[in-house]
PLY file of the C-alpha trace (Angstrom):
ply
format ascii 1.0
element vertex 595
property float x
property float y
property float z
element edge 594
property int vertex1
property int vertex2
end_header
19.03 23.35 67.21
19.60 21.52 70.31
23.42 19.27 69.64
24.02 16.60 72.20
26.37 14.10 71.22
25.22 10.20 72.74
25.90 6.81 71.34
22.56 6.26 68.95
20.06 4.11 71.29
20.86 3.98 74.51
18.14 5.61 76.61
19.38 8.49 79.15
17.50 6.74 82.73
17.51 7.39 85.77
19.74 7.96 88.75
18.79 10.20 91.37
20.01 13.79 91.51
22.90 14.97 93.71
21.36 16.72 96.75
19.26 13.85 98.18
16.42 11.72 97.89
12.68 12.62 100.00
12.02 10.63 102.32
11.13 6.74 101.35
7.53 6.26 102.04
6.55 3.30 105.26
5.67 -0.27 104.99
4.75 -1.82 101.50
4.52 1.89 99.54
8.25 2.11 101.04
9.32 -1.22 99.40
8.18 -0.46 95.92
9.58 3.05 96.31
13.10 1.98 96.92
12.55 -0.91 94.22
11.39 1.46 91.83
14.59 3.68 92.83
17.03 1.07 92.54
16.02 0.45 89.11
16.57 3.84 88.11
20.04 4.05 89.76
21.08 0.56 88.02
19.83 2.14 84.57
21.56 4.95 84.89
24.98 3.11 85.82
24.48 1.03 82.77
23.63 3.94 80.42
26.90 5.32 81.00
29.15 2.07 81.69
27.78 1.24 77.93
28.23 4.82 76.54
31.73 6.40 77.26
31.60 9.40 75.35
28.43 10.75 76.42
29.52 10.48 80.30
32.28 12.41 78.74
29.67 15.37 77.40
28.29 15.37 81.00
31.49 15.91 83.02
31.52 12.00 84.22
35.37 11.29 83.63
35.50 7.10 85.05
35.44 6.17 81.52
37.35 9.10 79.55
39.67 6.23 78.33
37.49 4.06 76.00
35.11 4.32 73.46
31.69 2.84 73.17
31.35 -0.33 71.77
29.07 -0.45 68.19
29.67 -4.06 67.54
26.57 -5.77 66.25
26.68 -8.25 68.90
26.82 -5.08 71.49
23.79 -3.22 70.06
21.89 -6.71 70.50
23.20 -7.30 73.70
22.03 -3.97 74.62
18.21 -4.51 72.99
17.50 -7.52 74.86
19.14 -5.37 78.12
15.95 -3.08 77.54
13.63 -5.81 77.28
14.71 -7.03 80.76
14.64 -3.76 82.23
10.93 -3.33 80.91
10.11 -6.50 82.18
11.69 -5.77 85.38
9.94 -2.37 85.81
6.30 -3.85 84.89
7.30 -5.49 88.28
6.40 -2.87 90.06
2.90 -1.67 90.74
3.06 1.77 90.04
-0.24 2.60 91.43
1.75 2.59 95.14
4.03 5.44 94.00
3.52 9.13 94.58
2.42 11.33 92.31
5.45 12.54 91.20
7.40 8.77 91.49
4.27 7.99 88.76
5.81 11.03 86.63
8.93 9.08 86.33
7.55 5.94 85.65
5.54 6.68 82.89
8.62 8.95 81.32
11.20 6.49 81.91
8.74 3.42 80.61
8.14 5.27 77.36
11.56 6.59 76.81
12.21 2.08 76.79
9.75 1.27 74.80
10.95 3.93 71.91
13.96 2.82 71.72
12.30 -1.19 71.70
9.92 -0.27 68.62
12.62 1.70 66.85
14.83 -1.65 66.94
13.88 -4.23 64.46
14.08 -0.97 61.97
17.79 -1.33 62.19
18.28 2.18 61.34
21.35 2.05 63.94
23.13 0.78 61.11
23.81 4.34 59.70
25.85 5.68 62.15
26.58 9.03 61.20
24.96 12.07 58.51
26.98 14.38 56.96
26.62 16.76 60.17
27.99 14.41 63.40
29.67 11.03 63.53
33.18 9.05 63.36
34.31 11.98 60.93
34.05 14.46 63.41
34.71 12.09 66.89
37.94 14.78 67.24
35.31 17.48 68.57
34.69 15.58 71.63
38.11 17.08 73.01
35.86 20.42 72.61
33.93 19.14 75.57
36.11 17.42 78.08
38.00 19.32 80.87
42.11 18.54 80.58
43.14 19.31 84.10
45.23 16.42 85.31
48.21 13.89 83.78
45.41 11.11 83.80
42.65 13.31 82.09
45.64 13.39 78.95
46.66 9.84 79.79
42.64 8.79 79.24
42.85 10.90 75.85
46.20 9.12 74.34
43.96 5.76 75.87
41.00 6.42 73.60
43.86 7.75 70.65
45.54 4.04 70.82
42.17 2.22 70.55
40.50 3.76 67.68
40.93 1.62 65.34
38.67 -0.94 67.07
35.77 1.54 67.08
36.62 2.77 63.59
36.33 -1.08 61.97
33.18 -1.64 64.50
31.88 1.23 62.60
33.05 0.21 59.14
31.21 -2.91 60.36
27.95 -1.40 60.91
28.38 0.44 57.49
28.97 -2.42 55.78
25.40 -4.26 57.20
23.86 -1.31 56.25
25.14 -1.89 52.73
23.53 -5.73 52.93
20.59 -4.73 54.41
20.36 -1.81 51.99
19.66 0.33 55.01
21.92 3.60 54.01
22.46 7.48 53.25
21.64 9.14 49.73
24.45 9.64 48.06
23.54 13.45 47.76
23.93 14.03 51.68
27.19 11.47 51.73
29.16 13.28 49.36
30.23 15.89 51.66
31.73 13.55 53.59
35.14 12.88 52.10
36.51 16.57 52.33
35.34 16.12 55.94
37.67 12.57 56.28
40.11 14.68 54.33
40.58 16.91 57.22
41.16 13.61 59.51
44.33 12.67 57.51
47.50 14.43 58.29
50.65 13.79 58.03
51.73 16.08 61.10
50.49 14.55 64.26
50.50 17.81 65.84
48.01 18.94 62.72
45.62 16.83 64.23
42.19 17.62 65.37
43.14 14.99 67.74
46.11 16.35 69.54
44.53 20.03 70.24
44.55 19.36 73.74
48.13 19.35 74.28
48.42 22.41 72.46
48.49 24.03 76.06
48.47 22.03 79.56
47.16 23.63 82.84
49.86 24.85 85.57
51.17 21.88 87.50
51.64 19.70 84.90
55.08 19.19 84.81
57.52 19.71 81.94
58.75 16.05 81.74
55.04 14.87 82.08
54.48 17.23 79.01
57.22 16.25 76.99
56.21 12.61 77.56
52.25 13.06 76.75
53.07 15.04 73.44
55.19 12.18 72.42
52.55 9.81 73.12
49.92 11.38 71.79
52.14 11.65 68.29
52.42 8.46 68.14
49.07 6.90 68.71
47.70 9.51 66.17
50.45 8.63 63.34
50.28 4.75 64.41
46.27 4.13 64.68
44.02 7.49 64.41
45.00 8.36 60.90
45.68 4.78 59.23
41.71 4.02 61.05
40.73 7.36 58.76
43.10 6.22 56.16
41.14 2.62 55.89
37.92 4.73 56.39
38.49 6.56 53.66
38.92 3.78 51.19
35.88 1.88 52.55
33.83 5.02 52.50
34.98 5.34 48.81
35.19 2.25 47.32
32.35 0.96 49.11
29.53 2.64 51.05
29.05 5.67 48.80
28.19 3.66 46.12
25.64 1.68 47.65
24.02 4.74 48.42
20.79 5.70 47.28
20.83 7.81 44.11
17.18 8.89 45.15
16.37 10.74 48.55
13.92 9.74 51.13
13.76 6.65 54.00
10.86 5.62 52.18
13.57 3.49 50.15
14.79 1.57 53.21
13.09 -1.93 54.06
9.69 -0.45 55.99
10.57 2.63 55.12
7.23 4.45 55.17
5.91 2.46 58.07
9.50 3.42 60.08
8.77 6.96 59.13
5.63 7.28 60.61
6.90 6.05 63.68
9.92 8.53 63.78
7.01 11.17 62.95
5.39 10.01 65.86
8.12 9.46 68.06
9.76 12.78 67.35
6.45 14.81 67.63
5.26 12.78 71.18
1.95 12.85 69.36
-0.34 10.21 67.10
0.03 12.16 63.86
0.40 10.59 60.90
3.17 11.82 58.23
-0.17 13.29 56.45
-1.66 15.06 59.10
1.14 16.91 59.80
1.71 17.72 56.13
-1.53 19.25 56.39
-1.08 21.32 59.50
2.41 22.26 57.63
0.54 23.64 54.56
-1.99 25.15 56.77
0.63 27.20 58.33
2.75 28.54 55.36
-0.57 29.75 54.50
-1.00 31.82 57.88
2.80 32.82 58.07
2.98 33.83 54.29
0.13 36.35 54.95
2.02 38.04 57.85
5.13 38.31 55.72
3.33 40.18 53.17
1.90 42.28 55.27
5.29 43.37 55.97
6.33 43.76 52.28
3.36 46.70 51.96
4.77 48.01 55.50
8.39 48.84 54.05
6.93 49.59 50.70
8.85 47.14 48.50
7.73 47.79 44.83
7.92 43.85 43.43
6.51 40.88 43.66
7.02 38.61 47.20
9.79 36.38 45.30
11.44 39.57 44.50
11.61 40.85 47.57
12.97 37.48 49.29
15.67 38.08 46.29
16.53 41.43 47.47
16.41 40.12 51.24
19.11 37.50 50.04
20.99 39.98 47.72
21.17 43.49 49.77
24.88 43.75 51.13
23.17 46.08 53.57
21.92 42.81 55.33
25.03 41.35 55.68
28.63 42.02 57.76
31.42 41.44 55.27
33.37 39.68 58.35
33.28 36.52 60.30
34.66 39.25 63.36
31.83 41.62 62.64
29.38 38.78 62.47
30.80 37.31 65.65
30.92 40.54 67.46
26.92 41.56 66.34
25.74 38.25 68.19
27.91 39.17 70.84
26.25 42.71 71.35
22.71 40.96 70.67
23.13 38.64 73.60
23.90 41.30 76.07
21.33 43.12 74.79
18.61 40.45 75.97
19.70 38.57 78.71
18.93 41.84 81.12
15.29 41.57 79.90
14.37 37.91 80.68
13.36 38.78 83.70
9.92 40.46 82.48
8.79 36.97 81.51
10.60 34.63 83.56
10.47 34.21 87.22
13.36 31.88 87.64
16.67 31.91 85.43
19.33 29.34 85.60
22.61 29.49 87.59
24.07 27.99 85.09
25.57 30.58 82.67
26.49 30.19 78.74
28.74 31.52 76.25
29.44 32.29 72.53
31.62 30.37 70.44
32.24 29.71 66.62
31.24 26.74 64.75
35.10 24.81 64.11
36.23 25.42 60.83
36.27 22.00 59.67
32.54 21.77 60.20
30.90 25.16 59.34
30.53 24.33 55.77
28.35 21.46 56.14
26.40 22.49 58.74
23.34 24.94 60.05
23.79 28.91 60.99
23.94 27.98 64.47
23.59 24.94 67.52
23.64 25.29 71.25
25.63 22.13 73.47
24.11 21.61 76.92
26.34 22.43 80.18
28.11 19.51 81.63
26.25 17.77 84.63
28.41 19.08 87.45
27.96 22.54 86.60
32.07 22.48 85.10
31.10 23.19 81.41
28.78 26.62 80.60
26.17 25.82 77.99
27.66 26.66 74.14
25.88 28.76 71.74
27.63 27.96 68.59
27.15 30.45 65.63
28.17 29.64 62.19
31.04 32.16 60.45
31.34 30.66 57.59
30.33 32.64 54.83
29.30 36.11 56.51
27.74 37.06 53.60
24.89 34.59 53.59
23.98 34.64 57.41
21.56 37.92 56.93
21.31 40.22 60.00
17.35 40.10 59.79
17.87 36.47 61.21
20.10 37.03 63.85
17.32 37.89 67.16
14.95 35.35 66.36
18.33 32.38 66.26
19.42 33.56 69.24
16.60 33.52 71.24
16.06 30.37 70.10
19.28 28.33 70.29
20.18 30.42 74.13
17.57 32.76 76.28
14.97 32.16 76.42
15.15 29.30 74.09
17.53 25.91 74.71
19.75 27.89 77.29
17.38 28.86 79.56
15.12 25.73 79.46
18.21 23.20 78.90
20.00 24.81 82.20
16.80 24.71 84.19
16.83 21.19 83.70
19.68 20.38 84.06
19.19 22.29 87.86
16.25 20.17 88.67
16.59 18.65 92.21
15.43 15.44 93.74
14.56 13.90 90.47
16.53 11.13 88.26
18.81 12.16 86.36
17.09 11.04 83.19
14.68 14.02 83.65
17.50 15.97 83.60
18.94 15.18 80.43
15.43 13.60 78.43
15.37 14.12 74.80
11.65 14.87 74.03
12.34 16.39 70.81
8.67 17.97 70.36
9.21 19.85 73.88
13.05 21.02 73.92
12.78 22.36 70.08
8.86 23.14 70.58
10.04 25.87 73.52
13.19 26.95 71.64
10.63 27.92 68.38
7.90 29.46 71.31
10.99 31.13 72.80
10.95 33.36 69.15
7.74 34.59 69.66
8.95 36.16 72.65
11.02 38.62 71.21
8.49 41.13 71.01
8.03 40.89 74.31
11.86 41.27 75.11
12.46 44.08 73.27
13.59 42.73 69.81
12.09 43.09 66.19
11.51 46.57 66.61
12.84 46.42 62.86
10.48 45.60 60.51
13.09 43.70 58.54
14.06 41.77 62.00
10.47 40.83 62.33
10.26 39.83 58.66
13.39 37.44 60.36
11.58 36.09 62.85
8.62 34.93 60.20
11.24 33.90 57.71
12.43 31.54 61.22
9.13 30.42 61.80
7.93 29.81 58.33
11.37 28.09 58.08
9.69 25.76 60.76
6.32 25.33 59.17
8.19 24.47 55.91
10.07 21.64 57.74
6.45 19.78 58.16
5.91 19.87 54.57
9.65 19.01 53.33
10.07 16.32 55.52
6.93 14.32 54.97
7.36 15.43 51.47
10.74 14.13 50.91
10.33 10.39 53.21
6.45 9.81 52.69
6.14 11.23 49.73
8.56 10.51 47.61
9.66 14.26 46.31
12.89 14.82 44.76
15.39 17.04 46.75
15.28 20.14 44.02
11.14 19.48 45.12
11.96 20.40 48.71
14.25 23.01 47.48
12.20 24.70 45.56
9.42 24.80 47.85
11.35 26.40 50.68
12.76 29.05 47.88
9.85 29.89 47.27
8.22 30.51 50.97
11.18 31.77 53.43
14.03 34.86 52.71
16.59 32.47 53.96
19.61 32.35 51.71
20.53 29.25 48.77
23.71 27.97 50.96
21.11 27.71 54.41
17.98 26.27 52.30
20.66 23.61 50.98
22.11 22.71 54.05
18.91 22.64 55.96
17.15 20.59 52.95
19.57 18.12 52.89
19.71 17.66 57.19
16.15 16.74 56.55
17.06 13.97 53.96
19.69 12.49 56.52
17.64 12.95 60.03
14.31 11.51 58.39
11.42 13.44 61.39
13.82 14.93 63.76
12.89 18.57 61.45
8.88 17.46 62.45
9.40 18.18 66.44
9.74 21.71 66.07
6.52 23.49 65.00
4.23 20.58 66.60
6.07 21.44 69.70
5.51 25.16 68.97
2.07 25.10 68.55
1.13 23.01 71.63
2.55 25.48 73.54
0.96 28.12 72.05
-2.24 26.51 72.46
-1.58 26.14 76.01
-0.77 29.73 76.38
-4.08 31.21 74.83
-6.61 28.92 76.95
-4.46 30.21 80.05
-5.76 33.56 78.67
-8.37 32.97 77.95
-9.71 31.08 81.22
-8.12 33.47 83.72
-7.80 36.47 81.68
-6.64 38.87 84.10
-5.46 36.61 86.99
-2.69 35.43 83.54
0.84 35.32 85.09
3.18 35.46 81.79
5.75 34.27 84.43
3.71 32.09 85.86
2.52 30.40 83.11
6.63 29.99 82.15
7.20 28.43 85.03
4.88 25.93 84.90
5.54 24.61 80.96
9.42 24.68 82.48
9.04 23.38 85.77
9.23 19.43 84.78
11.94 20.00 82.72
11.62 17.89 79.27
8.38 16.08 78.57
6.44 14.12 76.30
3.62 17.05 75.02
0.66 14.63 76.05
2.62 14.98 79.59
2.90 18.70 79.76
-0.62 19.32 78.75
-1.75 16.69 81.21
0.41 18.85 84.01
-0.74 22.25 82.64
-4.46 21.56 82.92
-4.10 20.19 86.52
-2.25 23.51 87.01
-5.20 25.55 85.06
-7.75 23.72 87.04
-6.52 24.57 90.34
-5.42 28.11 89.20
-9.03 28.68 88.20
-10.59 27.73 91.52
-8.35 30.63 93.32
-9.27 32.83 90.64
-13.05 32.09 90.98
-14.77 34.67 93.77
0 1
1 2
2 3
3 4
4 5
5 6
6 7
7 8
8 9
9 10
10 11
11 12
12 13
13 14
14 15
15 16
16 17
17 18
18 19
19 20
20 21
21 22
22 23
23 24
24 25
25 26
26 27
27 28
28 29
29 30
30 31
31 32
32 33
33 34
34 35
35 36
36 37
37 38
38 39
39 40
40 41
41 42
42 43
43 44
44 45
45 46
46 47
47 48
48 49
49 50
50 51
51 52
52 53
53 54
54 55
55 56
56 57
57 58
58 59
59 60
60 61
61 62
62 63
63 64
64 65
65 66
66 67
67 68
68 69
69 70
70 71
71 72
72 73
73 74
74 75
75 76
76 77
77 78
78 79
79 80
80 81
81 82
82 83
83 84
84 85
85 86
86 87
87 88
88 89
89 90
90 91
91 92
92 93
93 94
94 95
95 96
96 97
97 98
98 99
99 100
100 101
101 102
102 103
103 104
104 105
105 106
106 107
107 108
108 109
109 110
110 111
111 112
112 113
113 114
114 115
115 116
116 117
117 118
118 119
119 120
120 121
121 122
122 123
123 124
124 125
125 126
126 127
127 128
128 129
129 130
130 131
131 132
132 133
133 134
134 135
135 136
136 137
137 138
138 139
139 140
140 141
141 142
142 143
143 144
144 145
145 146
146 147
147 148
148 149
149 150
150 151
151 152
152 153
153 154
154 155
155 156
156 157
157 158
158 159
159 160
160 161
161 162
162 163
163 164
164 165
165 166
166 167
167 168
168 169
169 170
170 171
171 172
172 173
173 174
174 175
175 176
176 177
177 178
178 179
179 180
180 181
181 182
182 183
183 184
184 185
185 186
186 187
187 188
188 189
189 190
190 191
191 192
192 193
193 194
194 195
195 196
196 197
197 198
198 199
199 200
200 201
201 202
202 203
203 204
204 205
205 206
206 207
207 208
208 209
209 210
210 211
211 212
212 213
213 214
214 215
215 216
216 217
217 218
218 219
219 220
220 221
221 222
222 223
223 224
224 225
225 226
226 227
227 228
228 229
229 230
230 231
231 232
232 233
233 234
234 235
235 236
236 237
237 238
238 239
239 240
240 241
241 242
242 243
243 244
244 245
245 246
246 247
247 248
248 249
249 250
250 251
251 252
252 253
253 254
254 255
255 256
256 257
257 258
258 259
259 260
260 261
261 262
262 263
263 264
264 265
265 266
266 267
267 268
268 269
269 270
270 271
271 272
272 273
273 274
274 275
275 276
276 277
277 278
278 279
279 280
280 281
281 282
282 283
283 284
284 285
285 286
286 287
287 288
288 289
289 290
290 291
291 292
292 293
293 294
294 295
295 296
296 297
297 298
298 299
299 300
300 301
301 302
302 303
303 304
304 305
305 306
306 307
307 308
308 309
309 310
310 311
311 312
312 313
313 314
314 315
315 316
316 317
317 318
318 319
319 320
320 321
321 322
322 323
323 324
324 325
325 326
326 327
327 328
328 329
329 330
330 331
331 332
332 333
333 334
334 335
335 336
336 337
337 338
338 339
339 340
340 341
341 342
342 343
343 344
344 345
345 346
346 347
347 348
348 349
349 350
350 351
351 352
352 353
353 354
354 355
355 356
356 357
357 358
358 359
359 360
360 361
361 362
362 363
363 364
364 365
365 366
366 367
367 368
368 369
369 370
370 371
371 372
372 373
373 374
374 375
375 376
376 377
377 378
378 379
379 380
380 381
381 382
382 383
383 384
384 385
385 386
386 387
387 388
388 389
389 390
390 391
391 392
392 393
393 394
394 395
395 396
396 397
397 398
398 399
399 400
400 401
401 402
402 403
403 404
404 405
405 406
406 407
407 408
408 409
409 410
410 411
411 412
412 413
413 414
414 415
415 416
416 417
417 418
418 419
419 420
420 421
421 422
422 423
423 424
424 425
425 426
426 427
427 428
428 429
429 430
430 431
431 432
432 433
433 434
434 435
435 436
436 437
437 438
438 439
439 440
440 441
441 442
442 443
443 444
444 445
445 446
446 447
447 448
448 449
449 450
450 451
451 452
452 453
453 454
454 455
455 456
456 457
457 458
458 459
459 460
460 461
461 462
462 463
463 464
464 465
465 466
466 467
467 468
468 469
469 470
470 471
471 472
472 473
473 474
474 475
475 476
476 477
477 478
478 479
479 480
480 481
481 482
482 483
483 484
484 485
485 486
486 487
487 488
488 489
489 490
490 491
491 492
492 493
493 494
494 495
495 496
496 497
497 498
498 499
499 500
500 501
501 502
502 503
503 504
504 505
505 506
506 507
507 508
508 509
509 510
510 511
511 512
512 513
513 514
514 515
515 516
516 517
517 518
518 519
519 520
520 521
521 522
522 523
523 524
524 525
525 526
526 527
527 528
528 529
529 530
530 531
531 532
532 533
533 534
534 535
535 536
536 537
537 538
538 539
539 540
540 541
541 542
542 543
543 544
544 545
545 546
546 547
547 548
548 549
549 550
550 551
551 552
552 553
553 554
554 555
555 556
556 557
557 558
558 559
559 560
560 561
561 562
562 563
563 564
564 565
565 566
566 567
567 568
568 569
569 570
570 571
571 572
572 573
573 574
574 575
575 576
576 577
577 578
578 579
579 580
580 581
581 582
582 583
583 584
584 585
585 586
586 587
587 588
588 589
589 590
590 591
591 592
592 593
593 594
């Protein structure tokens, strides 16, 4: 699972790559070239004037000393700011742009008009889930390089006004409540252990004040002394009396207004803004029944191939007995959080020497290994991956959760982290982030379908790379990608069609070896992300479709490597986009390939 931290709605567009622009076309194609650019430039500017912290996750540091602002009046401002920048780019004839200036249009156009039908839903008026939001705002010192007196100065900045973003949230929260436009209380009770943590009565406890738990060399020892102080007392004065009045709102108020049942279909529109979350997480036309279908369709498949496996090892029980022994078995399990930590560890090394059989180009970029923080692991999935900062100055994270050894069963370990690093959001993430001479909106696009599509594709690979050579591991791997085909049927079960959360439950009990604390967690993401849990096995499958009628057409002029490169070489795209690329590719490959 891909986590990159943004303010909710603002669209990541376009300014143009460090490293230089081609060359502007002549006369009139030249004119709308530049125009075209200009907008793109602008956009970007805006994107991150208007959202502080997530210039902050990409290394920008102008405005590491505010916070964005969620007023009402700002998230309208911003709306009608899209519908002029529509407008304005419906301006330009796009027909008089290259090839590749027409890729960018017709990304950058639909990543606008998302956001614009997603609007008069309103769901920005839940701003947060029990897994990311003003609870957890203290991780963003995880991200952000402390290197200078003004990168701590910016911190203690953003410290002292808190308090305005915490009631601008509260505000939110509370039209939410009106509008009856909020959380079930099922996902929203984990949330006041998580405030909990927020409110200490040691400044120097707080998540807050981590980074001056250490300063770089030449900082001095006066400047120290005088940030530490600072920093105390903007934590004791606003951050914890904001969490303080949180915590009493969040009590007394939003929880219960919360929705006893689960499901968005209870929101105003809810089915209708469910289908379009289906849609607009997938990048396809499916309807929330269609791809309950094609989930159904595939437990069926996957469930087959698992049992298959039960004969190979010889298990004497039924299949629901066997997924019991899978979750029972301490031979399945380190008793550690060090032993877990240290088996990824020696997994990772074990398969980034191999990539190169499948993958003509790796990033530059490298990543590394890191635990899920303690105050978070309980309420969250077995592992996440964070991007690498623009500039190259942050690695890419893969975060793997500790908590609990004995529930995070070896058998799962290769196919998560080929998924969540390399070849899976790593490798593809970095890549993208590498792109050259294109805006930087292509370099950080959110296509769900395609970024979680490849990460699921990249498990397949594993085979290929040396991995599941256990049967057990490759029992893993299915449990991973029945996990996936599961998602289609849970999530269009639980916000189309109305099931009850022990529904979901049971269902995923009953089809994956995955263990009660994981099928809980992951059950109740789905109830608080209504579609996001959709992108993954659509995304999968295209790819996979792609794959065999590259096969199959050149059969054996196939390139594995080759054929990588081309799904990765646009970075993130809209599936009806990379199919649209890949058979232009196909086509031409076949006319080489013909004698």
């Amino acid at each position: 699972m891909l986590r990159l931290h943004c303010y909710h709605g603002l669209l990541l567009l376009g300014l143009w790559a460090m490293g230089g622009m081609p060359q502007a076309a002549q006369g009139e194609e030249a004119k709308v070239t530049d125009t075209f650019r200009q907008l793109l430039t602008d956009e970007w500017e805006y994107t991150l004037r208007e959202s502080p912290t997530f210039a902050s996750y990409l290394g920008d540091k102008r405005y590491n000393d505010r916070w964005p602002d969620v007023s009402l009046a700002a998230i309208a401002r911003r709306h009608e700011h899209q519908q002029q920048t529509l407008a304005r780019l419906h301006k330009i004839d796009a027909r008089q742009l290259s090839d590749s200036e027409q890729l960018n249009y017709r990304l950058f156009e639909q990543q606008i008009q998302n956001d614009l039908e997603a609007y008069p839903f309103r769901w920005h008026l839940v701003p947060l889930t029990q897994r990311d939001g003003i609870q957890d705002e203290s991780q963003l010192a995880e991200v952000i390089t402390f290197a200078t007196v003004k990168d701590y100065e910016d911190w203690i900045a953003r410290l002292r006004t808190f308090p305005a973003y915490m009631d601008q949230t509260i505000a939110l929260m509370t039209a939410g409540v009106e509008q009856k436009i909020v959380q079930s209380k099922v996902v929203m009770q984990r949330l006041p252990e998580q405030i909990k943590k927020q409110l200490v009565e040691d400044p120097q406890q707080s998540l807050y004040y981590k980074p001056f738990l250490s300063f770089p060399e030449g900082i001095s020892d006066a400047d120290q002394a005088r940030l530490k102080h600072a920093a105390r007392a903007a934590i004791a004065e606003q951050v914890v009396p904001a969490y303080r009045k949180f915590a009493t709102f969040f009590d007394e108020v939003y929880y219960p207004a919360c929705f006893d049942e689960v499901g968005v279909w209870q929101v105003p529109r809810g089915r209708e803004f469910y289908a379009l979350r289906a849609r607009q997480f997938t990048t396809t036309r499916l309807t929330p029944d269609e791809i309950h279908n094609i989930g159904l369709a595939e437990v069926k498949r996957i469930r087959a191939e698992m049992e298959a496996i039960v004969e190979q090892v010889k298990y004497e029980g039924t299949f629901q007995q066997f997924l019991q022994h899978l979750r029972e078995d301490p031979k399945f399990y380190y008793q550690t959080p060090e032993e877990l930590l240290n088996g990824y560890l020696a997994l990772c090394k074990r398969i980034d020497p191999q990539l190169t059989k499948l993958f003509r180009k790796l990033p530059r970029i490298p990543y590394g290994l890191e635990a899920i923080p303690q105050h978070i692991a309980p309420d969250t999935t077995a592992a996440y991956y964070r991007p690498p900062a623009a500039d190259g100055s942050r690695a890419g994270t893969y975060f793997v959760n500790l908590y609990r050894p004995d529930m995070r069963p070896k058998y799962e370990m290769e196919a998560l982290s080929l998924h969540e690093s390399v070849p899976g959001h790593h490798l593809q993430l970095a890549l993208a982030t590498e792109l050259e001479d294109v805006p930087e909106f292509r370099r950080f696009a959110d296509f769900t379908a395609y970024v979680e599509g490849w990460a699921l594709y990249a498990e397949s690979l594993g085979g290929e790379l040396g991995c599941y050579q256990d049967p057990y591991s490759k029992f893993g791997q299915l449990t991973y990608e029945m996990w996936r085909a599961v998602r289609l049927v849970v999530d269009t079960g639980l916000h189309d069609k109305q099931w009850t959360r022990q529904q979901a439950i049971d269902f995923f009990k009953q089809n994956t070896a995955k263990t009660d604390l994981d099928i809980v967690n992951e059950v109740d993401r789905y109830i608080a992300w209504p579609g996001q849990a959709l992108a993954y096995k659509i995304g999968e499958l295209k790819i996979k479709e792609l794959r065999r009628r590259a096969t199959e057409t050149l059969g054996d002029a196939f390139d594995i490597r080759e054929f990588h490169e081309v799904i990765l070489r646009d970075g993130t795209v809209p599936l009806d986009v990379l199919e649209s690329r890949f058979n232009a590719w196909l086509a031409e490959k076949s006319k080489q390939s013909e004698p």
